[in-house]
C-alpha positions as CSV (number, residue, x, y, z in Angstrom):
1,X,100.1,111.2,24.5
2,X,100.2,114.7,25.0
3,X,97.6,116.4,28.0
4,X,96.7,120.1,27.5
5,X,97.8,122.1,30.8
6,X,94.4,121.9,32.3
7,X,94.0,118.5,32.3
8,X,98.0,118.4,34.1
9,X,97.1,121.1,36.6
10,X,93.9,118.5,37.2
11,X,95.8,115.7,37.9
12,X,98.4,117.6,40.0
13,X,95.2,118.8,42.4
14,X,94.1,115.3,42.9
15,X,98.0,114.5,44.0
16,X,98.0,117.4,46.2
17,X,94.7,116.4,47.6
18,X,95.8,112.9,47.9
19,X,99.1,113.2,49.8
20,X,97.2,114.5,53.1
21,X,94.4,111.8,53.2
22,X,97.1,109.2,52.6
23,X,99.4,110.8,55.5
24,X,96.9,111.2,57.7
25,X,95.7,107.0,57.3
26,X,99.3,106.4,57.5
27,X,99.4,108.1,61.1
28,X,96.4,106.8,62.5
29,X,97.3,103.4,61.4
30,X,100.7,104.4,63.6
31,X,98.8,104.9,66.3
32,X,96.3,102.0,66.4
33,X,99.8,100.5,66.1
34,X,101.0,102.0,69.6
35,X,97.6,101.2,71.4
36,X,97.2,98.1,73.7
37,X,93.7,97.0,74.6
38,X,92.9,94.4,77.6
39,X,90.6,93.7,80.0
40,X,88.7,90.9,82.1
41,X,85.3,90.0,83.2
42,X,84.9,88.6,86.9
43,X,82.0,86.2,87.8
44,X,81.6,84.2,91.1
45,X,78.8,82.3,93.1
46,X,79.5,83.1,96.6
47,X,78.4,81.2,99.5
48,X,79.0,82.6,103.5
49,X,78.0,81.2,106.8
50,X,78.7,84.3,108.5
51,X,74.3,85.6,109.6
52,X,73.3,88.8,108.8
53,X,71.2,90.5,111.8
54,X,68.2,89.2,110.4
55,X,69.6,85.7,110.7
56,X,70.1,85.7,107.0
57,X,73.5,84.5,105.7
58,X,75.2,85.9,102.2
59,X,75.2,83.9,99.1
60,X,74.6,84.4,95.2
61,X,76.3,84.8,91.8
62,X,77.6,87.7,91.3
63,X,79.7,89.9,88.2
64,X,82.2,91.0,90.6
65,X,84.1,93.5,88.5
66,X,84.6,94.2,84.2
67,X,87.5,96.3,83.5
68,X,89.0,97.5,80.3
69,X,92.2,99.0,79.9
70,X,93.7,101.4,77.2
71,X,97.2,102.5,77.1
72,X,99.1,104.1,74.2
73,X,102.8,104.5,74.0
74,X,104.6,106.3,71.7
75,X,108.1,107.2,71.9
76,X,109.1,108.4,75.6
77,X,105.5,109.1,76.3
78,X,102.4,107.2,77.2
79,X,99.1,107.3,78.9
80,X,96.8,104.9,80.4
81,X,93.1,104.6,81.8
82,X,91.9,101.9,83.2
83,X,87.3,102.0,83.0
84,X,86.1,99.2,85.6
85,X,82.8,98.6,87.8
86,X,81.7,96.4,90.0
87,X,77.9,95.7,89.5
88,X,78.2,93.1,92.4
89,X,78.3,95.8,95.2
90,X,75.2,97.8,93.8
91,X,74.8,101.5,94.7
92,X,75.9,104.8,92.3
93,X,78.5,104.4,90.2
94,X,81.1,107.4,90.9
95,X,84.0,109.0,89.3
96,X,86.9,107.2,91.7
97,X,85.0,104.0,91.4
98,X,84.8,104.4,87.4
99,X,88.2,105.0,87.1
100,X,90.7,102.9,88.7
101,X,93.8,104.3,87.0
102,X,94.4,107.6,84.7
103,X,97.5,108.7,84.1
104,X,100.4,110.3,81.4
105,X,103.9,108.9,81.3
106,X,107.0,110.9,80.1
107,X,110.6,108.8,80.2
108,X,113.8,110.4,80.2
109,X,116.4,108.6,78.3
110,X,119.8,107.7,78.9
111,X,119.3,107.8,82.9
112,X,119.0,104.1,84.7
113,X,118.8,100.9,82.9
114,X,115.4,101.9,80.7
115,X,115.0,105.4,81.5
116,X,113.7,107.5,84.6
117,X,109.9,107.8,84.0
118,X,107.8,110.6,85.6
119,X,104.2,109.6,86.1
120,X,101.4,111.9,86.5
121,X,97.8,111.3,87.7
122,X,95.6,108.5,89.4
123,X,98.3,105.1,89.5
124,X,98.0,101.9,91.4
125,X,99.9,102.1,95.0
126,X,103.4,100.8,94.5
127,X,103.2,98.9,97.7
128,X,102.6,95.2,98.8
129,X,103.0,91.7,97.6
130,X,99.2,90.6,96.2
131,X,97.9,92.9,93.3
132,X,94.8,94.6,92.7
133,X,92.8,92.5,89.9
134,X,90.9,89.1,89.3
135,X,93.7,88.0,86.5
136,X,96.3,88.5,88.6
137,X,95.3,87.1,91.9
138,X,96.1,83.4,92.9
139,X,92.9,83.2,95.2
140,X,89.3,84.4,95.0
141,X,90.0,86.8,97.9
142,X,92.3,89.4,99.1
143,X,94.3,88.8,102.0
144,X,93.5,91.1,105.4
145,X,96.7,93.6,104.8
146,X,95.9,94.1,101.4
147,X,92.3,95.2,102.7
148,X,93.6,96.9,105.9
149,X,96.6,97.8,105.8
150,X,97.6,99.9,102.4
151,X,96.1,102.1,100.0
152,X,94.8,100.9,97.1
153,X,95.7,103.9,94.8
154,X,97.0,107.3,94.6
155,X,96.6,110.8,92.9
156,X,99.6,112.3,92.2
157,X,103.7,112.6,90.9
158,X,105.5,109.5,90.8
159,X,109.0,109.0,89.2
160,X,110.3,105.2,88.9
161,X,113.4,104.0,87.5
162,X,115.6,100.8,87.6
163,X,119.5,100.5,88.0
164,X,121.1,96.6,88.1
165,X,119.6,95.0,90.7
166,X,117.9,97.7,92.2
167,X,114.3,100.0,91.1
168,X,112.9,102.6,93.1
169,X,109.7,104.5,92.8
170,X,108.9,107.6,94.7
171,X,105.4,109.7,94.9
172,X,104.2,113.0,96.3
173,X,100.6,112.7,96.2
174,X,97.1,114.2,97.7
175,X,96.7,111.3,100.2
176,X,95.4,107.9,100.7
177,X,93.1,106.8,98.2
178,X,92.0,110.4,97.4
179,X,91.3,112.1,94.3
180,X,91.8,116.0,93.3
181,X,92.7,119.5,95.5
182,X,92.7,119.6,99.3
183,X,92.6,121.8,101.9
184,X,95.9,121.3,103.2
185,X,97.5,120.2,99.7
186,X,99.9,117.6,98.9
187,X,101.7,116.4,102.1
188,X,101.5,112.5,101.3
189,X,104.8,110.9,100.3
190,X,106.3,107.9,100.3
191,X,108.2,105.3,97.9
192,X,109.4,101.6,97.3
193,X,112.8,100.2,96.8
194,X,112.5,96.6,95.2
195,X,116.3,94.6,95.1
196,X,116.6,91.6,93.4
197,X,119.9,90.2,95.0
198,X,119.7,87.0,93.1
199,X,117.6,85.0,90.3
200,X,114.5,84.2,91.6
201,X,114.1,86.7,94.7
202,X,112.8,89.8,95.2
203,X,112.5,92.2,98.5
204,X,110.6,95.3,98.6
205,X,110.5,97.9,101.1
206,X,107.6,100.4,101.2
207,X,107.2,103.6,103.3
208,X,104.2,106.0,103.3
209,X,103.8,109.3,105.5
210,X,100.4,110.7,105.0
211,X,99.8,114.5,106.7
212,X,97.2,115.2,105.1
213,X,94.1,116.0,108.3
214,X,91.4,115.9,105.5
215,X,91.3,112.5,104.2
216,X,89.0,110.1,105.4
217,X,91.2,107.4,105.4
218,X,93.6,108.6,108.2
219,X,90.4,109.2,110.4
220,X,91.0,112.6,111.9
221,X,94.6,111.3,113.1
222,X,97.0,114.0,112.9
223,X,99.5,112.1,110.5
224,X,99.7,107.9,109.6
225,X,102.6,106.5,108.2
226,X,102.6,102.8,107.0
227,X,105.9,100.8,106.4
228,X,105.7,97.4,104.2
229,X,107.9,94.7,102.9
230,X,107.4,92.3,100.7
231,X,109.3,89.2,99.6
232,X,108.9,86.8,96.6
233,X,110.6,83.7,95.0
234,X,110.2,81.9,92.3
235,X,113.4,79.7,91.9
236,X,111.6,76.9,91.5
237,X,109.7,76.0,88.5
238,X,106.2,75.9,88.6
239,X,106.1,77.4,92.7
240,X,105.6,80.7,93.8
241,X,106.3,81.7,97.0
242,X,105.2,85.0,98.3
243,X,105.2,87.4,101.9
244,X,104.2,90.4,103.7
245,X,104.8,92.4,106.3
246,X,102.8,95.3,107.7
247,X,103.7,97.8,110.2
248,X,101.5,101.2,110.4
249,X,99.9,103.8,112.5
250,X,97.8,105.9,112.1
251,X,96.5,104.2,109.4
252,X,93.2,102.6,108.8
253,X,91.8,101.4,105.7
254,X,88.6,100.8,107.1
255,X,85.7,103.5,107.5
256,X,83.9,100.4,109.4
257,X,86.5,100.1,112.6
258,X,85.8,101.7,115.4
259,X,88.8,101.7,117.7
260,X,90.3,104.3,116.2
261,X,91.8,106.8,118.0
262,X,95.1,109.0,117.6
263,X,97.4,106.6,118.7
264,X,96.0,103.8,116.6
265,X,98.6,101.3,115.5
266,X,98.0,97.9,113.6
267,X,100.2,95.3,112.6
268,X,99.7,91.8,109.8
269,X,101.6,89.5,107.7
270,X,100.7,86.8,105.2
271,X,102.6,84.1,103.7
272,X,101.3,82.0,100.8
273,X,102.3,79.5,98.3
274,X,101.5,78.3,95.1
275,X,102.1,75.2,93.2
276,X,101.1,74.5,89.2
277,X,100.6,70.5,89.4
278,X,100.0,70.8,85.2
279,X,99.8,73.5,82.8
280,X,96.1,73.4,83.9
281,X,95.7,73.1,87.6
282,X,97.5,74.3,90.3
283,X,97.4,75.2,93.9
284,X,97.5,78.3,96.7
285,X,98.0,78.4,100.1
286,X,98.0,81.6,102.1
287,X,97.7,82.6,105.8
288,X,97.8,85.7,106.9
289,X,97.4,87.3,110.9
290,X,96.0,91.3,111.2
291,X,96.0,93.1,114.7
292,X,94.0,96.3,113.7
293,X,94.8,97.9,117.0
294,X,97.6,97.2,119.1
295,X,95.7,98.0,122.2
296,X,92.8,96.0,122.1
297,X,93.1,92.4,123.1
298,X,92.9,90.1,120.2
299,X,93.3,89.5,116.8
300,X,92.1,88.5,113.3
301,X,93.5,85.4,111.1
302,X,92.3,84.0,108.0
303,X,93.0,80.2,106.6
304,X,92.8,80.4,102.1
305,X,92.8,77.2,100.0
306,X,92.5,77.7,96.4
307,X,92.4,75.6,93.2
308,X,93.3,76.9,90.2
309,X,92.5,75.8,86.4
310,X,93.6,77.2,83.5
311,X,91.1,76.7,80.6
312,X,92.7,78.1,77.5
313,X,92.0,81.2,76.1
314,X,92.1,83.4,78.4
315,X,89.6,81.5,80.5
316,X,90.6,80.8,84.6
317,X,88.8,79.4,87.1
318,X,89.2,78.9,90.7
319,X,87.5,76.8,94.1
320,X,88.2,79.0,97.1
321,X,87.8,78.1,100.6
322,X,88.5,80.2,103.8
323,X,88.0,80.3,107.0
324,X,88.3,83.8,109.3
325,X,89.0,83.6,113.3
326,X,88.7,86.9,115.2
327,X,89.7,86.3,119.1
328,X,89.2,90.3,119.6
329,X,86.4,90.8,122.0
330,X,84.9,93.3,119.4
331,X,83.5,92.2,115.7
332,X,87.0,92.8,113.7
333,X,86.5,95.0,110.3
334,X,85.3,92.2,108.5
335,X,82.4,91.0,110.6
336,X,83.7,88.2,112.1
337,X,81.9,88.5,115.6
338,X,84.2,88.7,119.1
339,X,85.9,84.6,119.7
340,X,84.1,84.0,116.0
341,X,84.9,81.9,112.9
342,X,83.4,82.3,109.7
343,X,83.7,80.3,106.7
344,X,83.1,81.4,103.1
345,X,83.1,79.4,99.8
346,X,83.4,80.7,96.3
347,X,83.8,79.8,92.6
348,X,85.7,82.3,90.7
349,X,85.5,82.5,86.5
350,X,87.6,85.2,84.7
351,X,88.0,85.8,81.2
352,X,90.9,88.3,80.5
353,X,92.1,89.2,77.0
């Protein structure tokens, strides 16, 4: 059948004004493709024998923390943000609290085993054994280095790569767990080399100078620098082994101590273990020693026993018990009064997709 040249130039239109709408699906449905989505939610009920100054001890349930992650990758470039809270502590929700991590990702190929990526923005500090979230923690709590004795995140340049046995990260950034311009600029820098010498180990070796006089963390000191190894294996099946080592000065973590002075030096280590009995349950260990100042007499240590069920679907739970013993003759960072032990008891529940 024959169609008069209106009716073709109609048709052709309705092509023409086709093709885009279909391209444009066809690329969003390429990007919903190069999206990942997690996150977790964090319950406890909390139980502490440690009194309050009103004689009062701390216990309760609690929604500890809900994160959600988005990160998109497409090519040799990515971002990521990472939106959590902790409704638990109470108080104003701010900017740095909001966001834990925000950052853009460009890889160069062809240099390393998988590329030398440059990172840019807020990032998670490449430095220590125990990690940062609920999900992938083997105990309710952290252990006292991780608290005292390195930053949590950073704001800056990072570029990471990997080469046999070998990866190295190194960072110029604003400071210490601090966000956006200062006064005297970038003058934080440090790094981690991680070698895996055979199957089942892995050393890392951390070093952080921080020069920058405004941040809080460094407490007025001049300069801090923090040196850090960590060790796992995992050779065995179904045991983890894990270590740290923490040697800094300079440095506190901790806007509650107050020993600190220019000369300030602290020094910790933990050790832990942990065993899966079944697919289900399992079990952690950990002890770990902190000195937050050198020149004080004393010291604090902390005992952790956990248990640890899997319960499909994303679903884990956990029975922690721990026991803190400061022999300073000051209350240590936590609260644990001078020649003072304090036991806490928690059930942990995290769902993480």
């Amino acid at each position: 059948m024959k169609m008069n040249n209106r009716a073709t130039a109609a048709l052709m239109g309705l092509g023409m004004l086709a093709a885009p709408a279909l391209a444009q699906a066809e690329s969003l449905k390429d990007k919903l493709d190069n999206i990942q989505i997690s996150g977790f939610v964090d319950t406890s009920i909390f139980s502490s024998n440690l009194n309050n100054a009103n004689g009062t001890t701390n216990r309760g349930i609690g929604l500890d923390q809900i994160e959600l992650d988005i990160e998109y990758n497409e090519g040799n470039v990515g971002m990521r943000f990472d939106l959590n809270a902790f409704p638990s502590t109470g108080g104003n929700v701010t900017q740095d609290g909001l966001i834990e991590q925000g950052y853009i990702t460009y890889t160069i190929p062809s240099v390393a085993d998988e590329g030398l990526t440059f990172t840019l923005g807020k990032f998670n500090a490449p430095i220590g054994w125990e990690l940062l979230d609920a999900p992938d923690m083997y105990q309710f709590s952290h252990a006292l280095v991780f608290n005292f004795g390195i930053p949590t995140n950073l704001t800056g340049a990072m570029l990471s790569g990997s080469y046999g046995v070998a990866d190295l990260s190194i960072y110029l950034t604003n400071g210490t767990d601090v966000n956006g311009t200062q006064q005297d600029g970038m003058k934080t820098y440090g790094g981690r080399l991680g070698l895996s010498p055979v199957d089942g180990v892995n050393i890392g070796f951390s070093y952080i100078v921080d020069k920058n006089r405004n941040n809080q963390i460094t407490q007025g000191n001049p300069s801090s620098r923090i040196f850090d190894i960590d060790f796992t294996y995992d050779g065995i099946e179904n045991l983890l082994i894990g270590a740290e080592y923490n040697d800094n000065k300079g440095f506190q973590n901790a806007t509650n101590v107050a020993f600190v002075g220019n000369q300030i030096s602290s020094r910790g280590y933990m050790v832990m273990g942990h065993y899966d009995f079944t697919d289900m349950v399992g079990l952690t260990l950990r002890y770990d020693y902190f000195d937050f100042d050198r020149a004080v007499t004393g010291a604090s240590k902390a005992y952790t026993v956990a248990m640890t069920a899997a319960l499909g679907g994303g679903l884990g739970a956990l029975v922690e018990v721990r026991k803190d013993k400061n022999s300073a003759l000051a209350a240590d960072a936590v609260g644990t009064p001078a020649n003072r032990s304090v036991n806490t008891y928690a059930l942990e529940m995290t769902y993480g997709f």
